[in-house]
Structure formats: C-alpha cells, structure tokens
KOLZAPA-950279 format. One record per residue (C-alpha): z, x, y. Coordinates in steps of 0.1 Angstrom, whole numbers, padded with zeros to 4 digits, always signed. Example, Ala and Ser with C-alpha at 12.3 -4.5 7.8 and 13.67 -1.06 7.14 Angstrom:
2
+0078+0123-0045
+0071+0137-0011
! end
This chain:
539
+0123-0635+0482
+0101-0650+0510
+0080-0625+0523
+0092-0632+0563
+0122-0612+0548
+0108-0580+0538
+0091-0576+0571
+0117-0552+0584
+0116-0535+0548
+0102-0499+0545
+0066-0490+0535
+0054-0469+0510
+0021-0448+0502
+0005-0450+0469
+0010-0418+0461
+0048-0421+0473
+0048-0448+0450
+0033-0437+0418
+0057-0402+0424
+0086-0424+0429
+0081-0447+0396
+0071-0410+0378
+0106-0400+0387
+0124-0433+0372
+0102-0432+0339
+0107-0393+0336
+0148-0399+0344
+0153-0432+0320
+0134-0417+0288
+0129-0379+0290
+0120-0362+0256
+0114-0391+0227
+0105-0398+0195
+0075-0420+0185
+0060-0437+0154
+0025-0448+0156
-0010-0446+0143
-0034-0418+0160
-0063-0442+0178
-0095-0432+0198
-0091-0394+0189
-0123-0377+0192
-0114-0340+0184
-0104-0317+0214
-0117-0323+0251
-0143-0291+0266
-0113-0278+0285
-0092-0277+0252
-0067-0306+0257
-0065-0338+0233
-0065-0374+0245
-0058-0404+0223
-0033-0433+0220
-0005-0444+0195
-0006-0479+0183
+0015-0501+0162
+0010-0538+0152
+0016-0551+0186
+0012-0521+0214
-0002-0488+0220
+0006-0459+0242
-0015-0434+0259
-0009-0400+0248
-0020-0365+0255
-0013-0330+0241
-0025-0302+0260
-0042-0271+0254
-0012-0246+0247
+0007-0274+0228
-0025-0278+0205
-0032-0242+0196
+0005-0240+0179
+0008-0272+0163
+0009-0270+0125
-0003-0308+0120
-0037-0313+0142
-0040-0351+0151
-0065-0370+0134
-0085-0406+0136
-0061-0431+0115
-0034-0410+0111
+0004-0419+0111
+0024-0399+0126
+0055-0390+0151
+0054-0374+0181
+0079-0356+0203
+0074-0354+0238
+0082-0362+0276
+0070-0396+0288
+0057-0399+0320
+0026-0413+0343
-0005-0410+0351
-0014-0417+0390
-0053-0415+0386
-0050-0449+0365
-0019-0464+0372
-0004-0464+0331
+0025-0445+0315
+0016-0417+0289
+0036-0395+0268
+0029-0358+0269
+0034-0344+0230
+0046-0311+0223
+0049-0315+0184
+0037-0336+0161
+0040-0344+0120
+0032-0370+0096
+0051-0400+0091
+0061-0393+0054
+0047-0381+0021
+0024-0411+0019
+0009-0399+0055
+0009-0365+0042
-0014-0369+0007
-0039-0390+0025
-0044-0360+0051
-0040-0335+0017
-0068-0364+0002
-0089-0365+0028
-0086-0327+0034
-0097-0326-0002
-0125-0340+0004
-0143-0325+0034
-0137-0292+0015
-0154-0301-0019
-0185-0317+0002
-0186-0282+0011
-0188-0267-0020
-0156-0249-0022
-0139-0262-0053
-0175-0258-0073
-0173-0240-0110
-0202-0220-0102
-0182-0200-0069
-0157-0189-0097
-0152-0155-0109
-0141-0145-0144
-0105-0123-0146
-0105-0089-0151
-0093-0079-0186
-0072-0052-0183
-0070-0046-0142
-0055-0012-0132
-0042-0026-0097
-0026-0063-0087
-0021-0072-0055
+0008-0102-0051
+0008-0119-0020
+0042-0139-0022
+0079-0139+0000
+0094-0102-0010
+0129-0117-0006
+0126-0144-0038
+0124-0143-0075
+0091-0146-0077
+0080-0113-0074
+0108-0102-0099
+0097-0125-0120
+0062-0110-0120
+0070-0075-0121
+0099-0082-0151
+0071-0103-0171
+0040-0074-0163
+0067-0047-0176
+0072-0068-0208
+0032-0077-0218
+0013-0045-0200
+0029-0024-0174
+0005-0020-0145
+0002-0010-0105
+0015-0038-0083
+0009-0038-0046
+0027-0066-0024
+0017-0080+0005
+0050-0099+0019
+0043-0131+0039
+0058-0162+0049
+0056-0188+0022
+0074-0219+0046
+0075-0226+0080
+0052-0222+0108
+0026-0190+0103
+0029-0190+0070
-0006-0199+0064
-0020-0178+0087
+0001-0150+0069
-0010-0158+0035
-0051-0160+0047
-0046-0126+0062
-0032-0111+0033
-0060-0123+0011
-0085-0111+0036
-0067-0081+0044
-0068-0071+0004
-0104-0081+0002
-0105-0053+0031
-0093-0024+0016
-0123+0002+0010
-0123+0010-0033
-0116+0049-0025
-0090+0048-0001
-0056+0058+0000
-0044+0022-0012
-0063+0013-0039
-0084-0019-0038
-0066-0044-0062
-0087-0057-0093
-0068-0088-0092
-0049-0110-0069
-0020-0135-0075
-0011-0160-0049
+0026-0174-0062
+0050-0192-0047
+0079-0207-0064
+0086-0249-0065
+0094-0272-0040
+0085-0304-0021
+0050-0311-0007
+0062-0305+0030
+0073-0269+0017
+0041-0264-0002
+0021-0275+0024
+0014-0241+0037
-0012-0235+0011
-0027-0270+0016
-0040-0255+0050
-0081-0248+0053
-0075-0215+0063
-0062-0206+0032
-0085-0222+0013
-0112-0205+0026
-0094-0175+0022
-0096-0180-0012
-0127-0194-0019
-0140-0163+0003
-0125-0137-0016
-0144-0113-0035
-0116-0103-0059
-0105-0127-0085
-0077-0149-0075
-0047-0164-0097
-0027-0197-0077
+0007-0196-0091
+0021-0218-0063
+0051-0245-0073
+0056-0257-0109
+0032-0274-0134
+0035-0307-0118
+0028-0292-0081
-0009-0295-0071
-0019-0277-0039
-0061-0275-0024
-0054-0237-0033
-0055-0245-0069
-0091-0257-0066
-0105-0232-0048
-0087-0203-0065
-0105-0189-0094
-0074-0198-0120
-0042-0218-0119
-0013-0211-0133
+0014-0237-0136
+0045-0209-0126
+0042-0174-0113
+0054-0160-0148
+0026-0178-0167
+0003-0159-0138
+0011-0123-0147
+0007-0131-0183
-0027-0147-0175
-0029-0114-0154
-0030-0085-0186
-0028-0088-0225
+0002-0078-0245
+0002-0040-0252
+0020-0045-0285
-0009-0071-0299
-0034-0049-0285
-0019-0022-0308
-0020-0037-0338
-0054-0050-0332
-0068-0017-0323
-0051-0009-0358
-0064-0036-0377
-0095-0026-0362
-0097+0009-0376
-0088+0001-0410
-0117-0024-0409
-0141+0000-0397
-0129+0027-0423
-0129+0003-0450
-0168-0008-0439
-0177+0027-0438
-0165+0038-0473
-0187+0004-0486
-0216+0018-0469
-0214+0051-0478
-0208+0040-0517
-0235+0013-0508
-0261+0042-0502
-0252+0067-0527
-0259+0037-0554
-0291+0034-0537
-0301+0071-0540
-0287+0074-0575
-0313+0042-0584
-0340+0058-0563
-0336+0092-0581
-0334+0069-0612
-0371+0052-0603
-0391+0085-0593
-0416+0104-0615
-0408+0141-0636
-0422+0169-0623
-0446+0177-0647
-0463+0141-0644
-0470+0144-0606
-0487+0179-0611
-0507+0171-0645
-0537+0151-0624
-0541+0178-0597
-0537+0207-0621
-0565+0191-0643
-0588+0186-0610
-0579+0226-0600
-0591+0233-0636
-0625+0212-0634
-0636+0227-0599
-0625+0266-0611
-0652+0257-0643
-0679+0246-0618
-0676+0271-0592
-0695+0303-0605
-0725+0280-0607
-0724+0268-0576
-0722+0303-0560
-0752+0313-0578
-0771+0281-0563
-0759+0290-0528
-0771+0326-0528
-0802+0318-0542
-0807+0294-0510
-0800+0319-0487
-0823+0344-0500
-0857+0320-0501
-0843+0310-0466
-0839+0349-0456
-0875+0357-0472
-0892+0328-0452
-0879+0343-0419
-0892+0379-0424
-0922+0370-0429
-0928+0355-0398
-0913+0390-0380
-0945+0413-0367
-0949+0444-0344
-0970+0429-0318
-0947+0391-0315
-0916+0418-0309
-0939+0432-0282
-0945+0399-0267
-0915+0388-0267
-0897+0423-0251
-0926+0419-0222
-0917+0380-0215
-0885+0393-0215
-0889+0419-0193
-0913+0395-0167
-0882+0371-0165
-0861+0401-0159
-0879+0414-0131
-0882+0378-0117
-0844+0373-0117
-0835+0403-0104
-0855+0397-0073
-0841+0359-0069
-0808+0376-0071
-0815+0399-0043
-0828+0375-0017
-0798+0353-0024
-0775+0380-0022
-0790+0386+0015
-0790+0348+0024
-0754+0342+0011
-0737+0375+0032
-0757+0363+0064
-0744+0329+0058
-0709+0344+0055
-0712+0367+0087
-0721+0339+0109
-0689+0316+0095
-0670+0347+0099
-0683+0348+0135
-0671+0313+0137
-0634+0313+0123
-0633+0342+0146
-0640+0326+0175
-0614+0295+0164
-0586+0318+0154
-0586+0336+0188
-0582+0301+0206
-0561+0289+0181
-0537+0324+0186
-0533+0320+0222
-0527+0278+0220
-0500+0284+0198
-0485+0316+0218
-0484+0293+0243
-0467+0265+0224
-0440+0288+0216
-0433+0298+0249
-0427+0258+0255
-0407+0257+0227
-0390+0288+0235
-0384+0274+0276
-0375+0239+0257
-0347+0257+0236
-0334+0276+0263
-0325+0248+0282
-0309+0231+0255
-0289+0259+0248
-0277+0258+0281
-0269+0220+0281
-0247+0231+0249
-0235+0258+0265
-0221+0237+0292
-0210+0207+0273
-0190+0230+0246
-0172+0246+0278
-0165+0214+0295
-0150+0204+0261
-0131+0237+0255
-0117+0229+0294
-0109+0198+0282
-0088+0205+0247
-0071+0234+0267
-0059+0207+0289
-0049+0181+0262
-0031+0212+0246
-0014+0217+0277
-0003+0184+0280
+0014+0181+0244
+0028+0214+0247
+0049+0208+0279
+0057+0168+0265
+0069+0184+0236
+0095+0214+0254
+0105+0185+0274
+0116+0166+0244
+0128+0196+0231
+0149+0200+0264
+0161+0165+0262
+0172+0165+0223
+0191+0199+0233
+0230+0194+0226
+0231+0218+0261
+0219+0187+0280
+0246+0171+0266
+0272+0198+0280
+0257+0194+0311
+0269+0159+0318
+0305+0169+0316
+0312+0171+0274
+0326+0203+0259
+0317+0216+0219
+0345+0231+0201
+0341+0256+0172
+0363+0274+0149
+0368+0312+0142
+0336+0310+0122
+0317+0294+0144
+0314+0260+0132
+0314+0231+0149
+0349+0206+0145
+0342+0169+0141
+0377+0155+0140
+0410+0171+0152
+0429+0167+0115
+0403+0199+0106
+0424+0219+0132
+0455+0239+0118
+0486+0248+0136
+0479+0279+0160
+0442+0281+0150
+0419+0299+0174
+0388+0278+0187
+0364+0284+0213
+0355+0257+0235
+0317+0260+0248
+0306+0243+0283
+0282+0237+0299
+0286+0273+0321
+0300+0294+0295
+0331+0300+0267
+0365+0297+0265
+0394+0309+0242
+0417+0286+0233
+0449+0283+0211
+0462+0251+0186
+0496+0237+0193
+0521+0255+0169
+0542+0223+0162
+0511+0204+0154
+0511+0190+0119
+0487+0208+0095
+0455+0193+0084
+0463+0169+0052
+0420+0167+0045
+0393+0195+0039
+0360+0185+0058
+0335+0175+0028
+0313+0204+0030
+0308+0231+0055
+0301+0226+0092
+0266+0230+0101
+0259+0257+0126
+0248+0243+0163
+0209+0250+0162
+0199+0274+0188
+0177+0262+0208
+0141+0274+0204
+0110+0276+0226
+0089+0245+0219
+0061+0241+0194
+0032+0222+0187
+0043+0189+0163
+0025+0192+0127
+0010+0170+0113
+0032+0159+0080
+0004+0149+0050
+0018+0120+0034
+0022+0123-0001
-0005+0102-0019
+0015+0071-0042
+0015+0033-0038
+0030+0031-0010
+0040+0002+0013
+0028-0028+0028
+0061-0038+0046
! end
C-alpha cells in the first residue's frame, strides 16, 4: 500500500507496539511444548534466573527460566542437552525477539537421559566418590538396621520376611518417597538423618543401612541417580547396602554405596549370617577344640612319662655330694687346730705391745681432745641460738605483715562474696517471680480447657443428658423400656420424667454398662507421660 494512504492511519508508540504484538503472541500460543537442544547456558544468572536458547537443525529460540521455576525443577538444564520444555511464549521489549518463559523441563528420552546419568557419572568419580579406598567393610552380625525404602511396598516385607528367616534382628524404617518429585531429597535426609542419631539415645544408632527400592524403568529410578543422594551416601559414616531395582538396573548409588545388591532380598542376606549355619559351626567348632585338647593333653602326658623315663635315681644324684660332705668332715678337725693356733701367735703379738705408761698416754690425748671438743661445742652452741634469735626476730616481723595483708584480703573476699550473694539472691527471686508466673499461666490455660471439654458447656448451648434410674447415661432410645423413669439434666437443673407406656420394649441390651458422666473437677497441672522406651517410630 502506497504510503500517501496510511497518512490518515493511527500512530503508535514503541512501547504500545511491543505490548500490542506481546498480546497477539501470548493469545495465539499460550502454554507450549518444545523440543530442542539447551545452547549458550552458563549455569544460573547472580540474581538466580537461567538464560539460554533452544536450537534445532535450522532455528533457535530464546528461553528463560526464572528463579522460583529453577529451584523446583527436578532436571536442571545443561550445555548440550536435549530436552522439552513447557512454558508460556511471549516477548521481550528491551530487544525486540520472542522468548519462551519455562516452567518445567525433562529430557528428551532415555538416550538424553544416560548421557546426563554418563556425564553425571563422571564429574562425581573425578571427585573421588566412587573410589575403593572411601569404602567401609559390613558389619558381621549388626544389632540395629536402618531401611530407608517406601513403607507402603514389598520391599520392606521382603526384608523383614528374609532377616526373620537367616538372623532375626532390630529394624528401624525410615519411610520416604522412592518416585516423583522430593524423593531424592527424602531419601538424602534419611541417610543423613540416620547418620545423626547420637549411639546412646533413645533410638538406637543403626550398625547398618540398606537403601532398597524395588525395579522399574530408568525415569522411575532416577531419583537415586541425583547428586544429592550420592553424596549422601558417599558421606555416610555407617555402612551402606544399594538394593535399588533388579540385577540388570545400575543407578550412581551403586557406586558410591559401600555394597550392591542386585534385589532388596539379596540385601538383607548380605545384611546377617544364617543363625542355623552359625549353629552348627559353633558346634563343629567345639568338637574340634575338645578333640585338640584331648591330643594335647595325651601329647604331654607322653612327654612326661619319657621325661620321667630319661632322669637319674636318687641315689646317683646324691652319691657325688655325699662323698664331698664325707672328704671335708675328715679334713675339718685339722683345720680348726691350724686356725686357733693363728689366732693365738696373733693374740700374743698384740699383748706384748700393751704397757702402763702408752695406756696413760693415750687416756691423756684422749682427755686433751675431749676438753678441746667440749669447748668447740659450746661456742657453737652460743653462735647457732643467736643465729636462730635474730631469724626468729625476722619471721616475726614478716608474719605480722603477712597476718594483717591477708586479714585484709579476706575482708575483700568477704565484701566480694557478699555482693555476689546478693546478685544471686536477686536473680533466683526474679526467677522464682518468673516460674510463679509461667505456673500461673498453664494453670488457668488448663481449667479453661477443662471448662471447655466440660459436657456442662455442652448443656449450656441448648442440649439436654438423659439418665436412667441408676444414673447412667442413655445413648440410643431402644435402651429405654416402656414406663421407665429417666431424669433429664439441663443446663439449670433436673427433671423427672416418665417413658411412654405403649412404647415397644427394648429388643437389644447396651454392650456393657453405661459409663458414669465424669464430674467435673478443679483443674490440674498436665503430667508429663514418660514414654515407654522400644523401637519406636519414624513415621
């Protein structure tokens, strides 16, 4: 059309424009459906939105998913990826190009989906998850298994019929998801949360843990595909059994796990031995050990008879020594006569040097050195007890300062305790203030719940409570014989009342006796119930 023809035709702004052609593409298309390889993706913007494009052999597509969207999505995009998206298309103003807003995405068939489990695969071995050495060795007899599995299929049943067969032992279940969306962040925090549980608490710390699943395709599996449970796994300090699928199903679990086991029944009897086999080893066992200690026992009387056998009589051990004894007792008058003739010449030479006047020199040296000693010992005796008066002067000196520093250090101490007391003091009755009031508060709470749980709040609003001549309460008018006498409680008082004569009689006897209408009571303080100590529940 010329343009001298649109002069008279109506303008529009760019932003009227670009709202009115967001309009038509929103209207025509809506929500869609499309197939196409992930392009440009760099991992998630700062502000927590994704921005790639979808491509195919001969076009691409902006796309966007933002920030909300991401955090929920089961598949994240990634580089080279095939996939299909769900989402609104729509435009983009700032740039003048369509885009298409996704709000779910998933692979594009298995294919897509084992290169992502191939490639996932990979990034987690580079990091040393799947290695031998991270491994841990099962337990051989555990006391406690912990099953983290769906509580509603037969794989736990399975489990528990095939532990009750081999070795009956504690199980504690964790019930998760084991499909859909959450079901890998279910089973990560049940791993974790097991790995968690202190070893003297109430619930006992499993010795084992068995991750099982029953079969299924690889989109149903795929939960246990995800890195969060992998690194669940790898993380956890208790040994781990994967029992997830059949034989053929391989999930990144089964790498990281410490054991696979093709089904979740070959997993419990990986789990404990056969109590019956153990029997008859233990058995087999103590015949052996009898048997080898009858050999030795025969083996070392043998031994003693041949040693008995190989010794010496009696009467040869003692015939040298008794012919030695009988040599020395022959030469032994002769040497005493030697030795007391050496004594005497030695005796004799001595007293002949012994005179009157060397006894009187020697008693006078004797007496000199005396004398001499005597006076040494008196000077020092002088010297030492002025030496001791003069430290006594001293210590007394110190001890009287040292008395009044440390009266005066308890008086601190005294002044310092006083006050603290007082801060106690003060603190234990802002406390006691404090409880009172809680105490308070729960008392009245509970004589209001009391008041409210009271069947005379229910007369109150209008409703009447019928008993019998003994009191009871009726539930249903066939327990009410012709002419019986009742008594009709409101809400303001009694009343008498009187059956119909004509009214047939009851045809049924209540089931038991009618429990009396409780009285109602002045409210107590709730008690604490203790919990009886078992396995209880993780439900």
């Amino acid at each position: 059309m010329p343009a001298e023809n649109l002069i008279n035709a109506p303008e529009f702004t760019v932003s009227e424009l670009s709202s009115a052609l967001r309009r038509t593409v929103e209207d025509a298309y809506g929500h869609v459906r499309v197939r196409g390889e992930i392009s440009g993706f760099r991992g998630p913007h700062s502000s927590g939105h994704c921005y790639f494009a979808l491509k195919d052999e001969s076009a691409k597509i902006e796309a966007v998913i933002w920030k909300f969207a991401h955090a929920r999505m089961r598949f994240k995009p990634q580089e080279g990826l095939e996939v299909i998206a769900t989402g609104k298309l729509t435009t983009y103003p700032g740039s003048s190009k369509y885009q298409i807003v996704i709000e779910a995405l998933e692979p594009a068939g298995i294919g897509a989906l084992m290169a992502l489990m191939e490639e996932r695969k990979r990034k987690l071995a580079a990091e040393g998850l799947f290695d031998e050495a991270r491994k841990q060795l099962l337990p051989w007899l555990p006391e406690v298994i912990g099953v983290v599995t769906s509580p509603t299929g037969a794989v736990i049943r399975d489990i528990l019929h095939r532990l009750q067969d081999r070795f009956p032992r504690r199980v504690l279940v964790w019930p998760v998801k084991v499909q859909g969306e959450g079901s890998a962040e279910q089973v990560a925090a049940a791993i974790r949360g097991f790995n968690a549980l202190p070893e003297t608490g109430r619930i006992p710390r499993p010795d084992l843990l068995i991750v099982a699943r029953g079969g299924g395709s690889l989109e149903d599996l795929w939960s246990f595909n995800e890195e969060i449970v992998v690194r669940a796994a790898a993380d956890s300090m208790i040994p781990l059994i994967s029992a997830v699928g059949h034989e053929t199903d391989i999930t990144l679990i089964d790498f990281a796990a410490d054991k696979r086991a093709p089904t979740p029944t070959a997993a419990a009897e990986m789990a404990v031995p056969v109590r019956s086999e153990l029997f008859v080893e233990v058995e087999s066992l103590a015949r052996r050990t009898m048997v080898c200690w009858q050999r030795g026992q025969e083996s070392r009387r043998n031994e003693l008879r041949a040693a008995a056998r190989a010794l010496p009589g009696l009467s040869e051990l003692l015939a040298i020594p008794r012919q030695r004894l009988d040599h020395l007792g022959a030469a032994l008058p002769r040497g005493l006569k030697a030795n007391t003739h050496a004594h005497h010449r030695r005796f004799s030479h001595l007293s002949a040097g012994l005179t009157l006047k060397v006894l009187r020199g020697q008693v006078a040296q004797a007496n000199h050195r005396l004398t001499v000693s005597g006076e040494r010992i008196r000077l020092s005796a002088r010297a030492l007890l002025r030496n001791r008066r003069e430290r006594f002067a001293g210590l007394e000196v110190r001890l009287k300062a040292s008395k009044l520093s440390n009266a005066q250090a308890q008086r601190n101490a005294i002044a310092r305790n006083r006050e603290r007391t007082q801060r106690l003091a003060d603190r234990a009755r802002r406390a006691l203030e404090t409880a009172m009031q809680r105490l308070d508060a729960r008392v009245a709470h509970s004589g209001q719940l009391l008041s409210a749980l009271s069947y005379r709040g229910v007369l109150a609003r209008g409703f009447a409570l019928v008993r019998d001549e003994q009191g009871h309460a009726v539930h249903a008018a066939a327990a009410i014989g012709p002419s019986a006498h009742l008594s009709i409680e409101f809400a303001d008082g009694r009343v008498g009342a009187t059956a119909d004569a004509d009214r047939p009689a009851a045809t049924t006897a209540p089931a038991g006796p009618a429990k009396p209408v409780p009285r109602e009571t002045k409210p107590v303080a709730p008690k604490r119930v203790a919990k009886p100590v078992d396995q209880g529940s993780l439900f």
